[in-house]
C-alpha positions as CSV (number, residue, x, y, z in Angstrom):
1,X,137.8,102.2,88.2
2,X,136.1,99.9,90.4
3,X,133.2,101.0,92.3
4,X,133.4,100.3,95.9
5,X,129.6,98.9,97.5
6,X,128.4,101.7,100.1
7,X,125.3,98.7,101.2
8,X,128.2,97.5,104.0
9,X,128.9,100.7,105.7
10,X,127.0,103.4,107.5
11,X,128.5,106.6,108.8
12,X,127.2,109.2,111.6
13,X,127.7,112.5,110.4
14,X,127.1,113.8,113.6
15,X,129.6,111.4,115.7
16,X,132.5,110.8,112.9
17,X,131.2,107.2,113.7
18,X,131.5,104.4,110.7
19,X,130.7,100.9,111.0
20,X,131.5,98.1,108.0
21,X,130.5,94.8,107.8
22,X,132.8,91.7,107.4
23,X,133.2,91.1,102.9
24,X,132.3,94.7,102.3
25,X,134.7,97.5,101.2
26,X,136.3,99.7,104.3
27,X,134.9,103.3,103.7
28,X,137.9,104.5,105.4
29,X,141.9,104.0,106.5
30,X,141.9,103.3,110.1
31,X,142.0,101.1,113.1
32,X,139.0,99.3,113.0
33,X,137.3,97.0,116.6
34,X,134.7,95.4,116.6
35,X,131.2,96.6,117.8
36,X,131.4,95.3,121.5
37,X,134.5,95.9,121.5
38,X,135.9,92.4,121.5
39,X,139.7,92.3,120.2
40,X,142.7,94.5,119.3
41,X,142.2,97.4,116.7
42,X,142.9,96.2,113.1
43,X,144.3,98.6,110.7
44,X,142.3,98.6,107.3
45,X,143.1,100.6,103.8
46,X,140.3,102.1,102.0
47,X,138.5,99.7,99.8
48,X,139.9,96.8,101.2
49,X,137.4,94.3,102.3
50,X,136.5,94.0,105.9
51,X,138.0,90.8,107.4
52,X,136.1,88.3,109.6
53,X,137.1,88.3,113.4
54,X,137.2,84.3,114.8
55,X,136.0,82.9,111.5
56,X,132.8,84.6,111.4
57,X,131.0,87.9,109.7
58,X,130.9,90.7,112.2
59,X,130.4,94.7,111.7
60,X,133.5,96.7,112.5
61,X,133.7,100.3,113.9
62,X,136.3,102.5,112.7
63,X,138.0,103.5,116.0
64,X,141.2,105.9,115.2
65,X,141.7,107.2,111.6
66,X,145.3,109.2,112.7
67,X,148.6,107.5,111.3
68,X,150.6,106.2,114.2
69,X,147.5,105.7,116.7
70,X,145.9,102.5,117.8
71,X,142.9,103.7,118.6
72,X,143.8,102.9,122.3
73,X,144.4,106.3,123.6
C-alpha cells in the first residue's frame, strides 16, 4: 500500500477545515476552492494529488465533502 504524505495538508479539528497544497495527496473526497476563493469548486478523490490552478502551486480548501453538492450552497 502506498503511503499518502500528510506534510501537504493541515486540518482544523475544531472547524472541519482542511487545506492541501498543489503536488500533494488530497486528505479527503470533496469539492475543493482555492484559499481566496478564486475559481469554481474542483472535485478531488482521496489520495489523488492536488492539481495546480492557472499553471501555478496554490493551497486548496476543502469546501463541501457531501456527494451531489458543489460546495456553492
Amino acid at each position: 500500500m502506498k503511503k499518502i504524505s500528510t506534510l501537504g495538508w493541515v486540518s482544523n479539528p475544531t472547524h472541519g477545515a482542511a487545506t492541501a497544497r498543489t503536488g500533494f495527496h488530497c486528505p479527503r473526497n470533496g469539492f475543493w476552492r482555492p484559499v481566496g476563493g478564486i475559481g469554481e469548486p474542483l472535485f478531488v478523490f482521496e489520495g489523488s494529488l492536488m492539481p495546480p490552478h492557472g499553471g501555478n502551486s496554490i493551497e486548496w480548501h476543502l469546501v463541501d465533502t457531501r456527494p451531489g453538492h458543489s460546495g456553492l450552497d
